[in-house]
C-alpha positions as CSV (number, residue, x, y, z in Angstrom):
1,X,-21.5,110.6,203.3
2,X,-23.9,110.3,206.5
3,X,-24.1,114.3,208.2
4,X,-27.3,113.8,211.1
5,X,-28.6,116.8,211.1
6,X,-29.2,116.5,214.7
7,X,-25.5,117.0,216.3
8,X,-22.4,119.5,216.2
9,X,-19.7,119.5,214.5
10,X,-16.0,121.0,214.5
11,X,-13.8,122.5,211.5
12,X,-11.6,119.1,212.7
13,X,-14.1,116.5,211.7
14,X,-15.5,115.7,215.5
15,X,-19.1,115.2,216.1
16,X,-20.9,116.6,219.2
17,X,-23.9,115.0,220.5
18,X,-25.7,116.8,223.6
19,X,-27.0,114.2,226.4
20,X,-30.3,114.6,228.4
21,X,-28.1,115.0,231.8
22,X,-26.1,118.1,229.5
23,X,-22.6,115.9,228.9
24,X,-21.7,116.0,225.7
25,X,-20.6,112.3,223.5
26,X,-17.4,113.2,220.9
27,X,-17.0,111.3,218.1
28,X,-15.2,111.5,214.5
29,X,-17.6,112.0,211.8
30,X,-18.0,109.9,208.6
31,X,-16.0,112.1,206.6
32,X,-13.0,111.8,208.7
33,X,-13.5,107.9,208.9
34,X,-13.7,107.8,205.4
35,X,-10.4,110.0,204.4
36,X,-8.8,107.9,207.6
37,X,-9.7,104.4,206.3
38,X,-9.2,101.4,208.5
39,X,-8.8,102.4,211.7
40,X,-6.2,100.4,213.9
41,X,-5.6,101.9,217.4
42,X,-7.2,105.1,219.2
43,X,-5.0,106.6,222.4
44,X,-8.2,107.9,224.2
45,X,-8.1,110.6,227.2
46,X,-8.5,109.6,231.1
47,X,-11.4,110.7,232.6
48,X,-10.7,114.0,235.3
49,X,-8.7,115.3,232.4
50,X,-9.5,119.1,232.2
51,X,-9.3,120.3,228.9
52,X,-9.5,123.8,226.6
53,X,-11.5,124.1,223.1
54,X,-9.0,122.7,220.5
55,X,-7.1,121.1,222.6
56,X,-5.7,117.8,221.2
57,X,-7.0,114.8,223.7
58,X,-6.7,111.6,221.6
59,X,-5.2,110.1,218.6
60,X,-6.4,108.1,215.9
61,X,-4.3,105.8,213.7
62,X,-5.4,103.8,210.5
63,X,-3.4,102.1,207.9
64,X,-3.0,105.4,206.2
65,X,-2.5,108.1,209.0
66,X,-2.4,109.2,212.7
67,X,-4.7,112.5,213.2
68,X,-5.0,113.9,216.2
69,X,-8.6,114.5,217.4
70,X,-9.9,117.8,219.6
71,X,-11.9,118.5,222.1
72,X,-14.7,120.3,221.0
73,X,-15.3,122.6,224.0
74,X,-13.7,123.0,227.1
75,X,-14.3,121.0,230.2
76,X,-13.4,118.2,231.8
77,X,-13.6,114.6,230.7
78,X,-16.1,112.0,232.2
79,X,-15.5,109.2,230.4
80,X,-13.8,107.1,227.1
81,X,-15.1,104.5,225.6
82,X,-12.4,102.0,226.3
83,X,-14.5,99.4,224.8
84,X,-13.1,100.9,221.5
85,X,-9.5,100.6,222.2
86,X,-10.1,96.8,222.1
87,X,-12.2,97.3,218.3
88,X,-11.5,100.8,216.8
89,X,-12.5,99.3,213.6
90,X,-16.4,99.9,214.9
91,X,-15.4,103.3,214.1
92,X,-15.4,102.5,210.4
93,X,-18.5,100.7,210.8
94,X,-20.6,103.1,213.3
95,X,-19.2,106.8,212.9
96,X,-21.9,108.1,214.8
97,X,-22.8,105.4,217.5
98,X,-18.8,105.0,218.3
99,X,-18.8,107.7,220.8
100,X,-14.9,108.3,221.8
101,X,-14.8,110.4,225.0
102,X,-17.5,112.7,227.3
103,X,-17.3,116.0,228.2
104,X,-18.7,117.7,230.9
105,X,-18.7,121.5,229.3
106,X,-17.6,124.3,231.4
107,X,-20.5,126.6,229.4
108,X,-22.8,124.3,227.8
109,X,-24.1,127.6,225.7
110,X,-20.2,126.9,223.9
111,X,-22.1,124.3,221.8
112,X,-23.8,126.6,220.0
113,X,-20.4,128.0,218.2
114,X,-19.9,124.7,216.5
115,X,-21.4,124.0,213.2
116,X,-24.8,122.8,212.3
117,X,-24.9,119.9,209.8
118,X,-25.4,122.3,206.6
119,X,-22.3,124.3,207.9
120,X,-20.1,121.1,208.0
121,X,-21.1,119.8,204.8
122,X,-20.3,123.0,203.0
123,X,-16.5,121.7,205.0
124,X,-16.8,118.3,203.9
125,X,-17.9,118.3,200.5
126,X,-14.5,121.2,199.8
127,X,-12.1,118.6,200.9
C-alpha cells in the first residue's frame, strides 16, 4: 500500500495535495481504491459548489460498492476532473495522480488538521 508522505489525508480515505497557487487537488487514496476494487463510475461535484468539511460532494461506485467521498475542508470547488467520468478505472491504476475535484479553502491553515502520512497509516493498516 502506496501512503506519499508528502500530502493530507482524511479519516475517510481522501488525499489532499496543496498546489503552488494554494488550491488544494482531492483524491481517494490507495487504500480506499484497494478495499473499492474496480471502479466503474464517479458522480463528481460542479465547480462554484460551496462546500463544509465532511460534507459528501461525490460518489464513487465499483463492482463491489458505492462510497461516498468528502470534502476535506471547506470551500468552494474550482474544478473536477471530468476527464475521469469517461475512465474512472485510472483510479485503480493512478490513486495519487487521479485527482477528483479542487478546492479553493476558505482557511488554507484547515490543512493542517488532517493527517500526515504516519497518522493515516496507523488508519489504514486497522482496517
Amino acid at each position: 500500500m502506496s501512503i506519499p508522505t508528502n500530502l493530507r489525508y482524511t479519516n475517510s480515505h481522501e488525499w489532499v495535495r496543496k498546489e503552488p497557487d494554494n488550491t488544494l487537488n482531492i483524491g481517494i487514496t490507495d487504500h480506499a481504491q484497494s478495499a473499492l476494487g474496480d471502479v466503474v463510475f464517479l458522480e463528481l461535484p460542479a465547480a462554484g459548489r460551496v462546500v463544509v468539511a465532511g460534507e459528501e460532494v461525490a460518489v464513487i461506485e465499483s463492482v463491489k460498492a458505492a462510497s461516498g467521498i468528502y470534502a476535506p475542508v471547506a470551500g468552494e470547488i474550482i474544478e473536477s476532473n471530468t476527464g475521469l467520468t469517461d475512465a474512472p478505472d485510472t483510479i485503480n491504476n493512478d490513486p495519487y495522480g487521479a485527482w477528483l475535484f479542487k478546492i479553493k479553502p476558505t482557511n488554507l491553515d484547515d490543512i493542517d488538521a488532517l493527517l500526515d502520512a504516519a497518522a493515516y497509516t496507523k488508519i489504514a493498516d486497522a482496517e
